[in-house]
Biopython code that builds the backbone (N, CA, C, O; Angstrom):
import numpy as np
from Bio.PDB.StructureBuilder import StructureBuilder

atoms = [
    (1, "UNK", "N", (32.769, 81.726, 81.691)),
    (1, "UNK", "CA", (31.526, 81.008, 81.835)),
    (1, "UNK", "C", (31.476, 80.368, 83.234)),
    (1, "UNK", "O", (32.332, 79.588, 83.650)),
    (2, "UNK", "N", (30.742, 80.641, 83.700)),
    (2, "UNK", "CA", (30.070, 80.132, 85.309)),
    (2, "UNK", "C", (29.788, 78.882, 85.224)),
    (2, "UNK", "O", (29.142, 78.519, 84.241)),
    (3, "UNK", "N", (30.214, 77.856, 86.271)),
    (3, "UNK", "CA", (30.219, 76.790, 86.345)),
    (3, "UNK", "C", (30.019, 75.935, 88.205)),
    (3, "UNK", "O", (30.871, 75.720, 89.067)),
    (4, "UNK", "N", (28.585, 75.671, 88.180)),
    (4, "UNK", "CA", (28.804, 75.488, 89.369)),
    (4, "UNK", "C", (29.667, 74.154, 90.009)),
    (4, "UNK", "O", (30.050, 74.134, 91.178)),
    (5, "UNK", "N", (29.912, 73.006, 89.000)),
    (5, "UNK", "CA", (31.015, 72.099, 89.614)),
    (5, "UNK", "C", (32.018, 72.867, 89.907)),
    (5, "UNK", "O", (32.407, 72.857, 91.075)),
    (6, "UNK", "N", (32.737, 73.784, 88.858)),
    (6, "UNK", "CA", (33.624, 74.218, 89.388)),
    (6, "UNK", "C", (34.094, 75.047, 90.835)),
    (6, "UNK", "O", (35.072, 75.053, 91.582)),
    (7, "UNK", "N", (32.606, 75.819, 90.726)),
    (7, "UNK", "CA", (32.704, 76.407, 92.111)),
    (7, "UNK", "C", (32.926, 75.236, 93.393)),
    (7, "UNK", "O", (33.738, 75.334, 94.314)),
    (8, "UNK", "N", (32.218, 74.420, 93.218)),
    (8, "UNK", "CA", (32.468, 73.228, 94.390)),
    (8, "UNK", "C", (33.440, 72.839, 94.243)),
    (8, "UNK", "O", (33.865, 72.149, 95.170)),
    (9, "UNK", "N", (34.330, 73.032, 93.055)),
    (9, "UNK", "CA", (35.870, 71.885, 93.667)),
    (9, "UNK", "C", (36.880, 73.165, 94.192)),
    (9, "UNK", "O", (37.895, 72.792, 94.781)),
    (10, "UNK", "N", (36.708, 74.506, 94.045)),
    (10, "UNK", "CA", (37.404, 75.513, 94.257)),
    (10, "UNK", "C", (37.078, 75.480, 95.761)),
    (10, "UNK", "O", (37.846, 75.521, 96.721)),
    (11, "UNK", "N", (36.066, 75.415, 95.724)),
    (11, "UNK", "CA", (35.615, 75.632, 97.286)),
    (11, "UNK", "C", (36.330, 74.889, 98.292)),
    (11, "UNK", "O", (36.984, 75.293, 99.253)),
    (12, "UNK", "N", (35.990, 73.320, 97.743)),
    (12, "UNK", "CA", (36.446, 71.735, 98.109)),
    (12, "UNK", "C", (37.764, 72.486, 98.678)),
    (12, "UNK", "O", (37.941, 72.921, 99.815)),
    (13, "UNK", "N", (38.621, 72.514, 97.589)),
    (13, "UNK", "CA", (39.764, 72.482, 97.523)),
    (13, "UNK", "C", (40.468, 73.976, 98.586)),
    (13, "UNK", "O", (41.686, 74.066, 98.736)),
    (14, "UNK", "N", (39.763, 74.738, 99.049)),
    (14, "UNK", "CA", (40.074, 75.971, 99.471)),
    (14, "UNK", "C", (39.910, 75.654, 100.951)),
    (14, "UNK", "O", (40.864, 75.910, 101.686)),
    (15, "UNK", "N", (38.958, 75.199, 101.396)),
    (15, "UNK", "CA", (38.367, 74.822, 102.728)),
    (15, "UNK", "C", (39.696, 73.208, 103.328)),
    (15, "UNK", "O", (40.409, 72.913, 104.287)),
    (16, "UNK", "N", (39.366, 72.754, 102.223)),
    (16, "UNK", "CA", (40.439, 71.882, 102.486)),
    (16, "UNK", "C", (41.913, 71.968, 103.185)),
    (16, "UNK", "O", (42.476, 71.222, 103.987)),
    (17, "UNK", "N", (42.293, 73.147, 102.572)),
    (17, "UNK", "CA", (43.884, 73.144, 103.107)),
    (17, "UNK", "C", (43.640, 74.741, 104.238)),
    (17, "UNK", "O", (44.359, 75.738, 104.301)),
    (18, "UNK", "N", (42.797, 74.529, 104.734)),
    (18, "UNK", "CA", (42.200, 75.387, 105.616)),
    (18, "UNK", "C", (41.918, 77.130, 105.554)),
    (18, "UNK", "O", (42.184, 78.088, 106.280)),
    (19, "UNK", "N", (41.309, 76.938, 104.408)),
    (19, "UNK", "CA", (40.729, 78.897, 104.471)),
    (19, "UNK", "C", (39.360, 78.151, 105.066)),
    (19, "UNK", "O", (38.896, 77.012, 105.096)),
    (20, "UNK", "N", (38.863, 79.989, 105.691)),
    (20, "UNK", "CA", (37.815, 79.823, 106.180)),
    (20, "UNK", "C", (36.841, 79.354, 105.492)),
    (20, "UNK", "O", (37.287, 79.243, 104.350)),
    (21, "UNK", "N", (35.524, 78.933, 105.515)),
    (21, "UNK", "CA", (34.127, 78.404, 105.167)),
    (21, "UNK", "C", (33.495, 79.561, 104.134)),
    (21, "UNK", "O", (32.990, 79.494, 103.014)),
    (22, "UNK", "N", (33.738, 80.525, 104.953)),
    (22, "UNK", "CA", (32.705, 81.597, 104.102)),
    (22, "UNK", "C", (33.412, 82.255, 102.893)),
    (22, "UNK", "O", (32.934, 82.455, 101.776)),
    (23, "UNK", "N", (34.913, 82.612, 103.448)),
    (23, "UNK", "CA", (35.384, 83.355, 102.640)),
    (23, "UNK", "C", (36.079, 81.969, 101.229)),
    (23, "UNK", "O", (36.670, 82.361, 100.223)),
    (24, "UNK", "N", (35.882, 80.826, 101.441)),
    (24, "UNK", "CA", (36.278, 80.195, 100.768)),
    (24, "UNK", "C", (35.194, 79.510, 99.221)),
    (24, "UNK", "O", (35.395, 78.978, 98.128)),
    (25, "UNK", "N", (33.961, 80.002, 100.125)),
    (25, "UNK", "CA", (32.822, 80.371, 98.868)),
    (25, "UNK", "C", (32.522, 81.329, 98.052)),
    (25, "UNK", "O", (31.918, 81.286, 96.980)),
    (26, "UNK", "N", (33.244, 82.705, 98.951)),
    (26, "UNK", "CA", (33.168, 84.072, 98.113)),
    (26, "UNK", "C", (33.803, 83.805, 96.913)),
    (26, "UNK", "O", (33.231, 83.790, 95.823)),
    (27, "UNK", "N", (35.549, 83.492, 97.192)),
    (27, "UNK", "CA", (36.375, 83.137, 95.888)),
    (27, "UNK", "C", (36.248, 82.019, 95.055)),
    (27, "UNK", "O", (36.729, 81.789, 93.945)),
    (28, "UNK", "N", (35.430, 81.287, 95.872)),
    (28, "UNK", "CA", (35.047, 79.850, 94.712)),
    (28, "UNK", "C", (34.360, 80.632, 93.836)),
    (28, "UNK", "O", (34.914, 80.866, 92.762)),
    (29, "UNK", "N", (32.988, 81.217, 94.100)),
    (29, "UNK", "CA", (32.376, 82.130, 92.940)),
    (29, "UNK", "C", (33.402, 82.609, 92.164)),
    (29, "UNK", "O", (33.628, 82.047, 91.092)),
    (30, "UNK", "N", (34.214, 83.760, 92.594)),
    (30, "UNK", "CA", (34.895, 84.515, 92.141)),
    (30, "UNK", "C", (35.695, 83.783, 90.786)),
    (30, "UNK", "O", (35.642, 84.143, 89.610)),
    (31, "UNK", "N", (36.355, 82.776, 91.311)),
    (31, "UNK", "CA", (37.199, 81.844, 90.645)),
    (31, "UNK", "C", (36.072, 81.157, 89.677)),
    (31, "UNK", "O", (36.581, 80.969, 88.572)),
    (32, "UNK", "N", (35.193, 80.875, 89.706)),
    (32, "UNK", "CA", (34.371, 79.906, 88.459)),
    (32, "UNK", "C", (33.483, 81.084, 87.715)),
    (32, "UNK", "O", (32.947, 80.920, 86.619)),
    (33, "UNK", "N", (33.444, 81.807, 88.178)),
    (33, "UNK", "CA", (32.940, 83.013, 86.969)),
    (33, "UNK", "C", (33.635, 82.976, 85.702)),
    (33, "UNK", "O", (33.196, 83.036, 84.554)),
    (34, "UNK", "N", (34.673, 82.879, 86.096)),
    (34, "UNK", "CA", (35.402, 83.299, 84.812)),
    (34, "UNK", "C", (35.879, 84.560, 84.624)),
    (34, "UNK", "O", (36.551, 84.946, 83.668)),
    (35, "UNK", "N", (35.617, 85.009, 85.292)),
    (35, "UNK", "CA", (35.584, 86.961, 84.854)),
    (35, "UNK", "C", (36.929, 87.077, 84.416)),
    (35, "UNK", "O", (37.614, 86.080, 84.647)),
    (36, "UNK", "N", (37.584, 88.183, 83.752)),
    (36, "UNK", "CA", (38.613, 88.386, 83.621)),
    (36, "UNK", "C", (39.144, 89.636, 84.448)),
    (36, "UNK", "O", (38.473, 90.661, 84.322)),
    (37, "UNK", "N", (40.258, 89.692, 85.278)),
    (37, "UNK", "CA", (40.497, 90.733, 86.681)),
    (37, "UNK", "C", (39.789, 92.271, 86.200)),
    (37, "UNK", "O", (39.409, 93.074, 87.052)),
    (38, "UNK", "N", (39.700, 92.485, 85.034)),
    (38, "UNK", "CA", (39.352, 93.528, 84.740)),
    (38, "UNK", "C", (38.142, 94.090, 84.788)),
    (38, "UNK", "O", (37.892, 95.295, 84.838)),
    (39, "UNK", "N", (37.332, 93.115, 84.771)),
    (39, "UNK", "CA", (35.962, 93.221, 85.099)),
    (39, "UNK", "C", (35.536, 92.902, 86.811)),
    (39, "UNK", "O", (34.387, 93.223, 87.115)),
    (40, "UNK", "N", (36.328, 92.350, 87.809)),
    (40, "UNK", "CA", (36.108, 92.593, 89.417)),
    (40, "UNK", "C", (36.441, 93.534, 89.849)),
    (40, "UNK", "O", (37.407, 94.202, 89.480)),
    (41, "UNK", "N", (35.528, 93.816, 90.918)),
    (41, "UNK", "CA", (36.276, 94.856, 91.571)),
    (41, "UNK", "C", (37.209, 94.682, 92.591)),
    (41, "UNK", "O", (37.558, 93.577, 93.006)),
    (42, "UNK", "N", (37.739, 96.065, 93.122)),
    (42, "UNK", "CA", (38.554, 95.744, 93.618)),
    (42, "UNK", "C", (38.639, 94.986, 94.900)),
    (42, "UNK", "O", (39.736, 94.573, 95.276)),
    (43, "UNK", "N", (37.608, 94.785, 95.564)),
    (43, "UNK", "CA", (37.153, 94.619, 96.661)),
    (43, "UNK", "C", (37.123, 92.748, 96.663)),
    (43, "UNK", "O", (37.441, 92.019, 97.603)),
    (44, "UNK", "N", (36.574, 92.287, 95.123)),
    (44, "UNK", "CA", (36.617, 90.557, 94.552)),
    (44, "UNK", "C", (38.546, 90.538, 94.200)),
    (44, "UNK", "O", (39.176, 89.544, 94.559)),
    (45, "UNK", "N", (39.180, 91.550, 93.595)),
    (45, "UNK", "CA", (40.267, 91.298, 93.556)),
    (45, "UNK", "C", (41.390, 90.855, 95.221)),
    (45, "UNK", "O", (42.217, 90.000, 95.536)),
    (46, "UNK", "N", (40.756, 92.002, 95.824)),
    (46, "UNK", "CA", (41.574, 91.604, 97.692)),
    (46, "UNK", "C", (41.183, 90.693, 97.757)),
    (46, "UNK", "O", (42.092, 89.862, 97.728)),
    (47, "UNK", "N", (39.687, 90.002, 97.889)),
    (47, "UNK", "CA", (39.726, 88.971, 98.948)),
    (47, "UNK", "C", (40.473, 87.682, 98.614)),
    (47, "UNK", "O", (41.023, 86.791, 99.261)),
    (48, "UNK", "N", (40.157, 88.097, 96.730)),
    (48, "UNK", "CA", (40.638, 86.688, 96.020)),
    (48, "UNK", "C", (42.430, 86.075, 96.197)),
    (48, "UNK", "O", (42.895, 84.940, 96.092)),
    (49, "UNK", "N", (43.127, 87.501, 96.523)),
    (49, "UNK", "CA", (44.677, 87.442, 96.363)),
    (49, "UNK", "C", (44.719, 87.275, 98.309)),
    (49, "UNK", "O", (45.520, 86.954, 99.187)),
    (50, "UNK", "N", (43.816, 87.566, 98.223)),
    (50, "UNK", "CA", (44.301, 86.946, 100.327)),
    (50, "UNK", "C", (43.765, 85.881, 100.874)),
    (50, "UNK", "O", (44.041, 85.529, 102.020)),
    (51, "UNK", "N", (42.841, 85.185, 100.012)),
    (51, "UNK", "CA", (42.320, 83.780, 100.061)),
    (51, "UNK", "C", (43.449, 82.727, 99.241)),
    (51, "UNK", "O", (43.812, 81.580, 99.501)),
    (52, "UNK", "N", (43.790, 83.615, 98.213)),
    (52, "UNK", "CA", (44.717, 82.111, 97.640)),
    (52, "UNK", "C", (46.640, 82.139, 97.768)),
    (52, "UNK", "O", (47.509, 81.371, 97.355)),
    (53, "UNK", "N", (46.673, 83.495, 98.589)),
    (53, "UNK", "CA", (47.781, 83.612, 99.296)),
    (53, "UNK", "C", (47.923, 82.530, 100.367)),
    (53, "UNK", "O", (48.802, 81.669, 100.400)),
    (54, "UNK", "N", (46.684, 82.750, 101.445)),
    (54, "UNK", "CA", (46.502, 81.780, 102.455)),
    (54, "UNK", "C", (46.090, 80.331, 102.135)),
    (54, "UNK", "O", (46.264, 79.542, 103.065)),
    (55, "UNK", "N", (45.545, 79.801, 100.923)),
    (55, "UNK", "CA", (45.737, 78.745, 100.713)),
    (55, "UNK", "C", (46.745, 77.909, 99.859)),
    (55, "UNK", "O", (46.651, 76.750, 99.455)),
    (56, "UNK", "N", (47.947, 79.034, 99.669)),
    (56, "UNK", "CA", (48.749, 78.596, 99.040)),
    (56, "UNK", "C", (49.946, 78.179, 100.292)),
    (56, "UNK", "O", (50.698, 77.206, 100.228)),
    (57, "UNK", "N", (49.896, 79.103, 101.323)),
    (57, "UNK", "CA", (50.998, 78.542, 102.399)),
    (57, "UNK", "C", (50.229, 77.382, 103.290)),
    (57, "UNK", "O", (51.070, 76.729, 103.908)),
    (58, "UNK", "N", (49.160, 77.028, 103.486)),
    (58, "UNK", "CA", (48.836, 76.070, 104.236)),
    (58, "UNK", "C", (48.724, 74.928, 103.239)),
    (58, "UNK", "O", (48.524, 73.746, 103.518)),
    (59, "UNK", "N", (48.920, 75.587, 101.752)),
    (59, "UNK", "CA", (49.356, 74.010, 101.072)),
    (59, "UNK", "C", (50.545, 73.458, 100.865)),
    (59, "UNK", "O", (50.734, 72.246, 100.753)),
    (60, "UNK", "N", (51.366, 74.296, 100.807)),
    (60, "UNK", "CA", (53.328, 74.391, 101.078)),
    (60, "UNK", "C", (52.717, 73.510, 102.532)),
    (60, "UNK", "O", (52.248, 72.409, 102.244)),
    (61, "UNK", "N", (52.688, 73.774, 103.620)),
    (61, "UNK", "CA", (53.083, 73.142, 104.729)),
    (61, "UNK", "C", (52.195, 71.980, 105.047)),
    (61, "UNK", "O", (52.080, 71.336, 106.089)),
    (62, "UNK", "N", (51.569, 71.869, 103.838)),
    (62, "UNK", "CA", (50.595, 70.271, 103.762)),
    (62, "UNK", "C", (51.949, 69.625, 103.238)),
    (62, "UNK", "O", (52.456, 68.794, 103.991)),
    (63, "UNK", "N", (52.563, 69.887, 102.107)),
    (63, "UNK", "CA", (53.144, 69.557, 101.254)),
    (63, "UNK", "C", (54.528, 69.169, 102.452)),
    (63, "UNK", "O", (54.592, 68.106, 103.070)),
    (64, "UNK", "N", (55.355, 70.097, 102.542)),
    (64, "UNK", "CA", (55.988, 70.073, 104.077)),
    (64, "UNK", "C", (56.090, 68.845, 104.889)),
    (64, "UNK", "O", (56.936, 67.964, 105.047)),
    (65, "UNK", "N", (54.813, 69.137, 105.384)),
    (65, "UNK", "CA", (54.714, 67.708, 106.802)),
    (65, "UNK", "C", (54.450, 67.023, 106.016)),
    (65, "UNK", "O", (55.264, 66.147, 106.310)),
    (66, "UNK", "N", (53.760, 66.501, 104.865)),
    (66, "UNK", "CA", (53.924, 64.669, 104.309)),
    (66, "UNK", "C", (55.234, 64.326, 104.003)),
    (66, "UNK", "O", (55.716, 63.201, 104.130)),
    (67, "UNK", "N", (55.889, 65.474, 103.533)),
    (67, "UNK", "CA", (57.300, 65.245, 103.185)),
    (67, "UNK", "C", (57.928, 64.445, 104.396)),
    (67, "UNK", "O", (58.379, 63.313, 104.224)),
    (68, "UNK", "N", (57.944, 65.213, 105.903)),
    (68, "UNK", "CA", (58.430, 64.542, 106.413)),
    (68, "UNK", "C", (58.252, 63.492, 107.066)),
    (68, "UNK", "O", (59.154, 62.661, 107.171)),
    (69, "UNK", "N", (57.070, 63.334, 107.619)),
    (69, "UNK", "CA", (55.946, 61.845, 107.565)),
    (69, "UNK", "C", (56.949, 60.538, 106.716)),
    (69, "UNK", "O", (57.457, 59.557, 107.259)),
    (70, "UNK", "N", (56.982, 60.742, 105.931)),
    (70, "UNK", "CA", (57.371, 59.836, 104.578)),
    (70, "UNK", "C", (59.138, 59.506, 105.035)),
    (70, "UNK", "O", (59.611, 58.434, 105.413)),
    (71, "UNK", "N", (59.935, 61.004, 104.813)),
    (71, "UNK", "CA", (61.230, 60.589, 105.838)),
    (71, "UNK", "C", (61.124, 59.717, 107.004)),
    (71, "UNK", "O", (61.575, 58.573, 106.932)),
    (72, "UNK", "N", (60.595, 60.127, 108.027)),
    (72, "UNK", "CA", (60.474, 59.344, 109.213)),
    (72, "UNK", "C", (59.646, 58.067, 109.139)),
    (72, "UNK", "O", (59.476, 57.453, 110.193)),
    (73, "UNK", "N", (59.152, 57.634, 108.097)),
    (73, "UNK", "CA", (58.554, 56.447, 107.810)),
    (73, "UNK", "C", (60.204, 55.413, 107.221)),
    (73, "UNK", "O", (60.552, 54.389, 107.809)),
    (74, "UNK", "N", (60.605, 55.719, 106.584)),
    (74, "UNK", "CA", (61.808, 55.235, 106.167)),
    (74, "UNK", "C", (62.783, 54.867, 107.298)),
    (74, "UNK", "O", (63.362, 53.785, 107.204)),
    (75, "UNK", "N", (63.017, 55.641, 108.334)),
    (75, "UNK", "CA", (63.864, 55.389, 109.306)),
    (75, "UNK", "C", (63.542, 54.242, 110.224)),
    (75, "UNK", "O", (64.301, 53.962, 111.152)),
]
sb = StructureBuilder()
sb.init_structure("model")
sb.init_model(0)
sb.init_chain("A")
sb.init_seg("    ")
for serial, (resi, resn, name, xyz) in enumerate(atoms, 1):
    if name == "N":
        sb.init_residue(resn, " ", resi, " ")
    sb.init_atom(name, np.array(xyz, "f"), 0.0, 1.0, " ", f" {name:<3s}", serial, name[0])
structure = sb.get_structure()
């Protein structure tokens, strides 16, 4: 079931840890549809696994640098 809050916090949240603007609305759709992989094609399946590939390592290295922020706050 399609949900457009959801699309905005996918989005929020995608743009945030830096995917691009556009492609970070394609997969917000993608992602609040609901669909199940079997029903995208393959074309919604790439972009979706190379959008949340890339927002999965620029969230590791969000995650990362506060880590060390926080060390060097201690010292």
């Amino acid at each position: 079931m399609y949900s457009q809050e959801k699309e905005e916090f996918f989005h929020t949240q995608l743009v945030k840890y830096g995917v691009d603007y556009q492609r970070a609305a394609q997969v917000a759709h993608i992602l609040a549809s609901g669909k199940p992989d079997e029903l995208l094609s393959e074309k919604e399946i790439q972009i979706a696994e190379e959008v949340c590939r890339e927002w999965l390592r620029q969230y590791e290295r969000y995650k990362h640098l506060t880590s060390l922020l926080r060390e060097n706050k201690r010292l």
